[in-house]
C-alpha positions in Angstrom: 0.0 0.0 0.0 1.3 3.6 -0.9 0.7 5.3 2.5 1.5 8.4 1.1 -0.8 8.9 -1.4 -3.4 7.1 1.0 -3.6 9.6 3.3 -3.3 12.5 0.1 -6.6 11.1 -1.0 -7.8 11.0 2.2 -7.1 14.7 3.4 -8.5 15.9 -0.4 -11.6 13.9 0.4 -11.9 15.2 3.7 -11.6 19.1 2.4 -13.6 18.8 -0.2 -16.6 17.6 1.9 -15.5 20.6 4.0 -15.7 23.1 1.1 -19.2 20.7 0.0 -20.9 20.3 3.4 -20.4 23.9 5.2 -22.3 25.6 3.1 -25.5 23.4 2.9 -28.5 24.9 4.1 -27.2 28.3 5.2 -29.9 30.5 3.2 -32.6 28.6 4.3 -31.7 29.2 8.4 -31.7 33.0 7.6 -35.4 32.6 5.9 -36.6 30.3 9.2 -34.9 33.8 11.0 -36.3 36.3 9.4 -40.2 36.3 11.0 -37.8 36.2 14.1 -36.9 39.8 13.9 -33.4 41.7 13.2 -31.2 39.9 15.9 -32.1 36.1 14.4 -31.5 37.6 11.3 -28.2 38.9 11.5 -27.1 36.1 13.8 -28.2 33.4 10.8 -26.4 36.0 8.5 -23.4 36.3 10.2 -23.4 32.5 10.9 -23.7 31.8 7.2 -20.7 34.2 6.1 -19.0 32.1 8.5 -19.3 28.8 7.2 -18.7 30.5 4.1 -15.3 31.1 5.0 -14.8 27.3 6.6 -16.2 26.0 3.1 -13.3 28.6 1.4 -10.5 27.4 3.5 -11.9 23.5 2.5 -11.9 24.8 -1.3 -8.2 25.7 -0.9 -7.3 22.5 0.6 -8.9 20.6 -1.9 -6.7 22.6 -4.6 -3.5 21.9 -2.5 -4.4 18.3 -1.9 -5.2 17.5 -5.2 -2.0 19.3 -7.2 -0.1 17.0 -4.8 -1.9 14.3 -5.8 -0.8 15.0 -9.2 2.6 15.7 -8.8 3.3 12.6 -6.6 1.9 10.5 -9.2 4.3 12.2 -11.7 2.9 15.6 -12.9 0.5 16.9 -15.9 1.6 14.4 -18.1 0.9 11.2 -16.6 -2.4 12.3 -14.9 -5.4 11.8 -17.5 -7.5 14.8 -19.0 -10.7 14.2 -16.4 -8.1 15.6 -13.7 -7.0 18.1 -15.9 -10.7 19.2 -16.9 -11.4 18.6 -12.6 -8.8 21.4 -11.7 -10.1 23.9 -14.3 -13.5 23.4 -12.8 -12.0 23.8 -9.2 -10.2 27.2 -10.3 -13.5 28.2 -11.9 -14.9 27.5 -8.6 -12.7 29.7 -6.6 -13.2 32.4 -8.7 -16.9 32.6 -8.3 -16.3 32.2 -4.0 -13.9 35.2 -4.2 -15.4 37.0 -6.5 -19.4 36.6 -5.7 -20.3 34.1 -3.4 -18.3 36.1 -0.1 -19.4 39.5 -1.4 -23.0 39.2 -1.5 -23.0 37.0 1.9 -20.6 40.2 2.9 -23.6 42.8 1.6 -26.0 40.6 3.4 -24.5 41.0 7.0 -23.2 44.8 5.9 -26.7 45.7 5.5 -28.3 44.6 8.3 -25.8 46.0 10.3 -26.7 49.1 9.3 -30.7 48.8 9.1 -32.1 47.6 12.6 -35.6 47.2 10.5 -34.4 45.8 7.3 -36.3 45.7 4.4 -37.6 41.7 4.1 -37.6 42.3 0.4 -34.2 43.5 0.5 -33.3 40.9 2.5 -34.9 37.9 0.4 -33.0 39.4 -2.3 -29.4 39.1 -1.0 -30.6 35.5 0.1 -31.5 34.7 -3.5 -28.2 35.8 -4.2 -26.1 34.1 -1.9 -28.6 30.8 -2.2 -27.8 31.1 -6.5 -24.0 31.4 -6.0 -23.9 28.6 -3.3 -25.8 26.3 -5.9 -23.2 27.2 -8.7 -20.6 26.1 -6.4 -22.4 22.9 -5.5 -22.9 21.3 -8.9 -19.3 22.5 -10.1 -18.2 20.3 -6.8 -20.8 17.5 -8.3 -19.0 17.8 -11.9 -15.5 17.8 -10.3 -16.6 14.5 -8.9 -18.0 12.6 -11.1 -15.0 14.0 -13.2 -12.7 12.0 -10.4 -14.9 8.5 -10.9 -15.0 9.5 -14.6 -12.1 7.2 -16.6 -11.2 8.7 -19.9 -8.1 6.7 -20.9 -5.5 5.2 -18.6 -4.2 6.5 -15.1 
């Protein structure tokens, strides 16, 4: 058995359903909130953009764990194209966390830190949001892995 890349697999596994899991159901604990009033609100907000950033930190671990998958089992070119295609899906993936999933959960909290009676259409709005992004995220995690059961020529 190649203990090494053993426990590689395993921490990649273990990230990614970090980055999958954290995120699950987090727009739909700020809806049960909002009837609840401002404070549940901004407490289910706040505890969203949270996990947000535990399910970012899992993202990047998956990244690391997987390129050194790849490079212990000899770089790009021994690899086949799935992982190839897997990693351009996971750097697609970062790129919609950074650049609009973590903003619009950041606008979220931002404004109902600043509106004690926030607007619940406001509010279902930036849900919407944040709910849309999370879901983009979600099936690029289900593509990435059927992409790693997926075999498209030898490995």
């Amino acid at each position: 058995m190649d203990v090494p890349y053993v426990i590689l697999v395993v921490l990649h596994i273990t990230s990614a359903a970090l980055a999958f899991g954290a995120t699950i159901g987090g727009t739909g604990a700020i809806r049960r909130a909002m009837p609840l009033g401002h404070a549940a609100m901004l407490s289910a907000a706040r505890e969203d953009s949270r996990r947000g950033g535990f399910a970012t930190v899992g993202a990047l671990l998956t990244l690391a764990f997987g390129l050194a998958l790849i490079f212990y089992r000899g770089g790009f070119k021994v690899v086949t194209p799935n992982y190839h295609a897997a990693l351009g899906f996971m750097v697609i993936e970062l790129g919609v966390i950074f650049v609009m999933l973590k903003p619009a959960g950041q606008k979220l909290v931002a404004y109902l830190e600043a509106n004690k009676t926030p607007d619940t259409g406001v509010v279902s709005g930036h849900i919407k949001k944040i709910a849309m992004w999370s879901g983009i995220t979600h099936l690029l995690w289900l593509i990435m892995l059927y992409l790693m059961f997926a075999r498209m020529g030898t490995s």
